[in-house]
MIBA-752268 format. One record per residue (C-alpha): residue in three letters; y negated, x, z. Coordinates in steps of 0.1 Angstrom, whole numbers, plus 2048, in hexadecimal, padded with zeros to 3 digits. Each point is the difference from the previous one (the first is absolute). Layout:
N
ALAYXZ ...
! end
This chain:
198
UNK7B31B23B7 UNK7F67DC804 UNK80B7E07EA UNK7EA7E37F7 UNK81B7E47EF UNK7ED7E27E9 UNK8167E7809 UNK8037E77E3 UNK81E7EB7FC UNK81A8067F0 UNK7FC827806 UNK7E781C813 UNK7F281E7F0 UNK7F581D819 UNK7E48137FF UNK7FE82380D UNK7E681380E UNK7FC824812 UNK7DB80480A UNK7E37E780B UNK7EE80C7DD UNK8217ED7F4 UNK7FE7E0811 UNK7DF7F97F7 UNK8048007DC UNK8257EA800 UNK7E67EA81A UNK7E97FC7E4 UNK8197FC7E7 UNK80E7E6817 UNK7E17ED801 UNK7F88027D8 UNK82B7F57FB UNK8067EB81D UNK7E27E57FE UNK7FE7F87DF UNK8208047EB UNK8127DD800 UNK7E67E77FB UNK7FB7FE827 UNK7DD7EF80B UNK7E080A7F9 UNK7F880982A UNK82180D809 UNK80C802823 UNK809824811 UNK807802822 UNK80382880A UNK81680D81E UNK7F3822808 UNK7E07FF7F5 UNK7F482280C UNK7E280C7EF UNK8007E27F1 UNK80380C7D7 UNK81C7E57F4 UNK7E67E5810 UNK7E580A7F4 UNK80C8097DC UNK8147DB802 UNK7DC7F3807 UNK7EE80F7E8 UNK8187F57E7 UNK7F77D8808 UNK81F7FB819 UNK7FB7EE821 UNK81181E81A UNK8077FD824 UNK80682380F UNK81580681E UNK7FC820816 UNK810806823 UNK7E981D807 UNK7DA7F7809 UNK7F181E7F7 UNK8057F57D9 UNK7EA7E57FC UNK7D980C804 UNK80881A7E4 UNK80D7E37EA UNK7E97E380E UNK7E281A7F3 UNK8128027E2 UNK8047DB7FA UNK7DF7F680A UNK7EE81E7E7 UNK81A7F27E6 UNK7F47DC803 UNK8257F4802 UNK7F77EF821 UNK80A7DF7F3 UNK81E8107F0 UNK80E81581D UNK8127F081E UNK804819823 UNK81C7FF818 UNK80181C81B UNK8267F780C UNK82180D7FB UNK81F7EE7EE UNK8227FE810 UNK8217EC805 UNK7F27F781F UNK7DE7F2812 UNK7F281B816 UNK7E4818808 UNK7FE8237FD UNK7E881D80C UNK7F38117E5 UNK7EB8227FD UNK7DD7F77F7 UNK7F58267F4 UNK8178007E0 UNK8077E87E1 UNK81D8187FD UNK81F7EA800 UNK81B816810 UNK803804826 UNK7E47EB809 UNK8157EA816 UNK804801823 UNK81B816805 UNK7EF81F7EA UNK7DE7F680B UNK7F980F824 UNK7F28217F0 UNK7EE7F17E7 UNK7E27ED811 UNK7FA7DB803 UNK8157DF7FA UNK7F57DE7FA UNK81A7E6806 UNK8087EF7DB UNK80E7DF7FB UNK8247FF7EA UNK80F7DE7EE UNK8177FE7E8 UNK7FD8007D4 UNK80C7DC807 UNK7E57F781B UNK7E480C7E7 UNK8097F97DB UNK8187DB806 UNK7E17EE803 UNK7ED8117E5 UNK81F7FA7E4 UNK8067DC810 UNK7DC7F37FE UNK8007FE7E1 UNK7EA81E7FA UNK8118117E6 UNK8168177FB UNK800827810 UNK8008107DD UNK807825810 UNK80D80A825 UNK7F7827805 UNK81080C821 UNK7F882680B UNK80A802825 UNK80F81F807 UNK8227F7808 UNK7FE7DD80D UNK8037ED7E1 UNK8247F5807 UNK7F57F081E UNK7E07F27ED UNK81D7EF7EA UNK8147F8816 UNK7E07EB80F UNK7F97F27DF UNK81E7EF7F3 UNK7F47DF803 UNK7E38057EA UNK81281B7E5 UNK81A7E67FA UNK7E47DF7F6 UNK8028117E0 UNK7D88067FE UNK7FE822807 UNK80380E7DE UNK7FF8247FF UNK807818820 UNK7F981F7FF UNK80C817823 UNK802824806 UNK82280980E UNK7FA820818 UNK823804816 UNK7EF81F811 UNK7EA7ED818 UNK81E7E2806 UNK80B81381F UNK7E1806810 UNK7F97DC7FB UNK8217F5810 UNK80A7F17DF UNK8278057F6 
! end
């Protein structure tokens, strides 16, 4: 069983969910929730860790929010770049093929599956392909976007299979301006030791 926490000061409520029939609907919910409760802006910000097939980005879109989507594996973005561009969110959508870390790197990734688990190097020799991928830190990517004055973040979705305490840990900086007002992050301890994480 996974956990998705809404993180809202002063407390969290978790959200549970068994199936991937499950996570779509708490994603939409998300979306219809998240964006609009509060009085936030009328285009609000999303930036989405783990995009895979892209269906928080797109929904996120399609709902009037500005979304900048974040996915390590390369194989995910010509099924949602299709998607965008038949949706007319072009304007609306923001792509970033490039993984999030506590630490500026580059990884090889499989290129034959958006499928998030064991597509790094290590788990990859069977499995076809690799493209190097260029990794930077939460901080590196969203310190200049809340200091700019762009605006606030008004939801952080991260969905990265186990490396989302090091996607933290990265992000510190940027967490603590006080501008990212909702985060949303699925905890999944299973894949922490095949992603070195403790």
């Amino acid at each position: 069983v996974s956990s998705f926490f809404l993180c809202t000061p002063p407390g969290a409520v978790t959200i549970k969910f068994m199936s991937a029939g499950d996570e779509r609907v708490i994603t939409r919910r998300m979306v219809a929730t998240v964006l609009y409760e509060g009085g936030w802006e009328r285009r609000p910000r999303v930036v989405d860790i783990g995009m895979n097939d892209g269906l928080l980005t797109l929904a996120a879109a399609a709902n009037g929010a500005r979304v900048i989507a974040y996915d390590i594996a390369p194989s995910c973005f010509p099924f949602v770049s299709t998607s965008i561009a038949r949706s007319s969110l072009l304007q609306s959508v923001t792509l970033r093929n490039m993984g999030l870390s506590n630490s500026t790197q580059s990884l090889s990734v499989q290129t034959t599956t958006c499928n998030p688990i064991g597509m790094l190097e290590q788990s990859s020799a069977k499995r076809g392909p690799v493209r190097k991928v260029p990794v930077r830190t939460m901080d590196d990517e969203l310190l200049p976007l809340v200091q700019s004055g762009h605006g606030e973040i008004s939801m952080l979705k991260i969905d990265a299979e186990g490396a989302e305490i090091r996607i933290f840990a990265g992000g510190l900086k940027a967490i603590g301006t006080g501008r990212i007002r909702q985060i949303i992050v699925e905890v999944n301890t299973r894949y922490w030791p095949r992603l070195f994480t403790t």
